[in-house]
C-alpha positions, 0 to 999 in steps of 0.5 A: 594276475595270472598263475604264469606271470605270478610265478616268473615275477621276482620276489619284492625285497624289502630291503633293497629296490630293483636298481640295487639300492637300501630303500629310505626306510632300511638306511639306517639299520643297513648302516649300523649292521654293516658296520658290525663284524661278522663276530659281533652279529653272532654274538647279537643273534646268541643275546636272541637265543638266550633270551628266547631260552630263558622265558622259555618261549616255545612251541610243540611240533606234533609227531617230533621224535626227538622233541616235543618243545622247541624254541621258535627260530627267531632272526636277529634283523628285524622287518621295516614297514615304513607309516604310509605302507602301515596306513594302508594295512590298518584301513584293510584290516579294519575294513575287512573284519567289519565286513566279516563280523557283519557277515557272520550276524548276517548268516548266523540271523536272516541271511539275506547276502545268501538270499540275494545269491552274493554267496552260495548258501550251500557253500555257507550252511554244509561247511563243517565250521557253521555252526547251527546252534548260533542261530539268532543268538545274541553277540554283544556288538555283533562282534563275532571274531574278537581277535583276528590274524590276517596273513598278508604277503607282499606281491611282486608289485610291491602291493599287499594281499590278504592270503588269508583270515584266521578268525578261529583261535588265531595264535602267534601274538606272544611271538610278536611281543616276545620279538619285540622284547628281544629287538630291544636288546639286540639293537637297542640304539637303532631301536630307539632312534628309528620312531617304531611304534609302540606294540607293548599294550596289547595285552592291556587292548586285548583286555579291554575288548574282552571285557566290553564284550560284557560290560553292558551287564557285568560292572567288572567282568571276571575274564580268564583264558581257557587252554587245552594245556600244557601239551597244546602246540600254543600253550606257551602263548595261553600263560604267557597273555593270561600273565600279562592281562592278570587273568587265571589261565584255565584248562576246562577241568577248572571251570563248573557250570550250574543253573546256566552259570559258568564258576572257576574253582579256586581255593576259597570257593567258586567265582563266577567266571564271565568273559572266556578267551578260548584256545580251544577249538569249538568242537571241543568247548562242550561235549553236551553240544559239540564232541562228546567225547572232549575232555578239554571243553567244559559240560554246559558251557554253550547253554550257559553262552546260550543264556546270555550269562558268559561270553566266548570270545571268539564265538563259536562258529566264526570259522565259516568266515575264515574258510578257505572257500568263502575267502574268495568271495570276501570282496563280494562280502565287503562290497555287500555289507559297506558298499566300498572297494576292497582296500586289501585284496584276495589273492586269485582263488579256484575253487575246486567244487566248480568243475570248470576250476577243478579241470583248471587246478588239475590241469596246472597243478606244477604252477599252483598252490592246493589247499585243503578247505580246513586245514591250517599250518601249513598242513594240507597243502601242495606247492606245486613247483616245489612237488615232485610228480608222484607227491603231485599225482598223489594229490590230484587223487584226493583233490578228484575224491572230494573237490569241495575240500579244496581251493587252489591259487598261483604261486605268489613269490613272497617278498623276501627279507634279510636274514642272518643264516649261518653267519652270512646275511641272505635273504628268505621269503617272509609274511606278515600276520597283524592282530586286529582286535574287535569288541566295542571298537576295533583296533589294529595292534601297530606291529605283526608277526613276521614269519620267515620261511628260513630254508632257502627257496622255501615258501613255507613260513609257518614253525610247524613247518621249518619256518621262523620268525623275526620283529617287525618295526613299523614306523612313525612319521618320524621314519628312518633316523640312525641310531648308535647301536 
């Protein structure tokens, strides 16, 4: 689909198909909600708020004058993914992270999909995220990204399309659950009735791939969860799964390594620590290899990777993969490593470093969307149409100054859901991030963060950004029922 056509389609709504009907697999919900008073939906959307208050679900907004944590706006309607639209999605997550994680043993190895020119080895070996010192270092079953969260959004066709991989320190999971958690006793009839899959044992997944990823050596791997602390953006989301998996939450004061062995320090003396969870981005893991002057990583820790003797998960280096440039050969990836037809596609991408594309970008930057190659957040960025003409000029003068650091794509109108926004029932722009888990096998948690970009006309969605979230029930076989409440 071309940029023109992409940005005249109207969005798909999830909720209601183009002859103005609720589609099967929202009856149910649309029923009970209309039976509710506009007083009644208030009070359910306050029962929200309070919950989110008092678990202190938050998240840091940098630069915030007035507040460093806020609570995560949060929709009180959830969004409805019926079985089949899910089976698609799994089969194209698992799909595409195989791939990657193959491609990332491939270039971290031998090499050979840059050898054979699948991919530009210029494009691969100079982006900032590849790390060097990776090279032929053992990853236990090869599985590089350990948790991945795919940003996928809804065409106007109704298909989905991956708009990007986040394969780094990927973040929003705690958000998910906590959703959960409140849909329950916000619908909690509707809930029960409608056969939504269970999303309650991530944690209990989550633990259980980290800990492969040691297994082979260590009977009972000691994991544990390494933060940047409390002034980090997830910080919340660090405690909140170290607390649900049982584990120690760490920041890298915490840890010690010696003789090529990494120990956390607890009041009866050091434990030897094996699996670590990071949240802390790789330039910042060890400032003998990475940053010297991090704070925030642990001195040694990547010799002691290096040895064999702790895992990181995910590994350091993986970014490459989730690079915005390399993204747009990810068909290319898949069709290499497992010969099959992508099952989830990309979304049209112009890369900026190619001059005929770069003409292209700066020619219609009204119609697209600029992003910088390692930017994430919704930082970085230009929409286009939404810009003024000095905001677009401005950007054309840092996309001319360094065009390898940006990719460009049409202005796909997100799907949009119903949302309760002061009062009333509007729809807003939404995406969907699921959570793919990769260790000794890989497993596609049944739910997703959906993320809502709640100004109106809005395409951002991440929090950062003005954006919200809302549940995400994905349904079983036995779709649609009604219930009482």
């Amino acid at each position: 689909m071309g940029e023109a056509s992409a940005a005249a389609a109207a969005p798909y709504d999830e909720m209601i198909d183009p002859a103005g009907d609720v589609r099967p697999h929202y009856a149910a919900l649309a029923r009970r909600v209309a039976s509710l008073s506009d007083e009644d939906l208030a009070e359910r959307q306050r029962l929200l708020e309070r919950f989110f208050l008092l678990q202190g679900i938050t998240f840091t907004v940098y630069g915030a004058e007035s507040s460093t944590e806020r609570i995560i706006p949060t929709d009180l309607l959830p969004r409805i993914i019926p079985a089949a639209e899910w089976a698609t999605i799994e089969a194209g997550l698992v799909q595409r992270l195989r791939a990657l994680n193959m491609f990332l043993a491939d270039i971290y190895s031998d090499q050979k999909i840059l050898m054979d020119g699948v991919v530009p080895r210029e494009l691969v070996l100079g982006a900032p995220s590849y790390r060097r010192e990776m090279q032929n270092l053992y990853v236990p079953h090869s599985a590089y990204a350990n948790v991945c969260g795919s940003d996928l959004i809804r065409k106007p066709d109704g298909g989905f399309a991956v708009l990007e991989d986040n394969l780094r320190v990927p973040s929003g999971v705690s958000y998910m659950l906590a959703n959960r958690e409140a849909a329950k006793r916000t619908f909690p009839g509707s809930f029960r009735m409608a056969s939504v899959r269970r999303i309650e044992q991530y944690p209990d997944l989550l633990l259980s791939t980290l800990r492969s990823m040691a297994a082979d050596w260590r009977p009972n791997p000691q994991v544990v969860v390494l933060t940047p602390g409390v002034y980090n953006s997830a910080y919340f989301e660090h405690a909140y799964l170290a607390r649900l998996m049982g584990v120690p939450l760490v920041e890298g004061r915490d840890l010690v390594t010696h003789d090529n062995m990494v120990y956390m320090r607890t009041t009866t003396g050091l434990r030897r620590v094996d699996v670590i969870y990071r949240r802390v981005d790789d330039d910042f893991i060890d400032p003998l290899t990475f940053r010297r002057d991090s704070s925030l990583g642990v001195a040694g820790l990547f010799n002691a990777y290096r040895g064999g003797n702790v895992v990181i998960c995910n590994a350091p280096g993986t970014g490459v993969a989730d690079d915005k440039a390399v993204y747009a050969y990810v068909p290319e990836i898949i069709s290499y490593y497992l010969g099959e037809d992508v099952i989830l596609p990309n979304i049209e991408t112009y890369l900026c470093r190619e001059p005929a594309q770069l003409s292209h970008v700066l020619a219609n930057l009204d119609k697209l969307v600029v992003k910088a190659v390692g930017a994430s957040g919704g930082y970085g960025m230009l929409v286009g149409p939404h810009a003024s003409k000095a905001e677009r000029e401005s950007f054309a003068e840092a996309v001319r100054a360094d065009p390898e650091n940006y990719i460009a794509q049409p202005t796909i109108q997100l799907s949009t859901a119903p949302c309760l926004i002061d009062g009333a029932i509007d729809p807003r722009h939404v995406d969907l991030r699921p959570f793919i888990l990769s260790g000794d096998k890989i497993r596609v948690t049944p739910g997703a963060l959906t993320r809502v970009a709640l100004r109106k006309g809005s395409l951002v969605v991440n929090s950062s950004q003005g954006g919200g979230s809302k549940d995400t029930w994905v349904l079983g076989e036995a779709e649609g029922q009604e219930g009482p409440q």
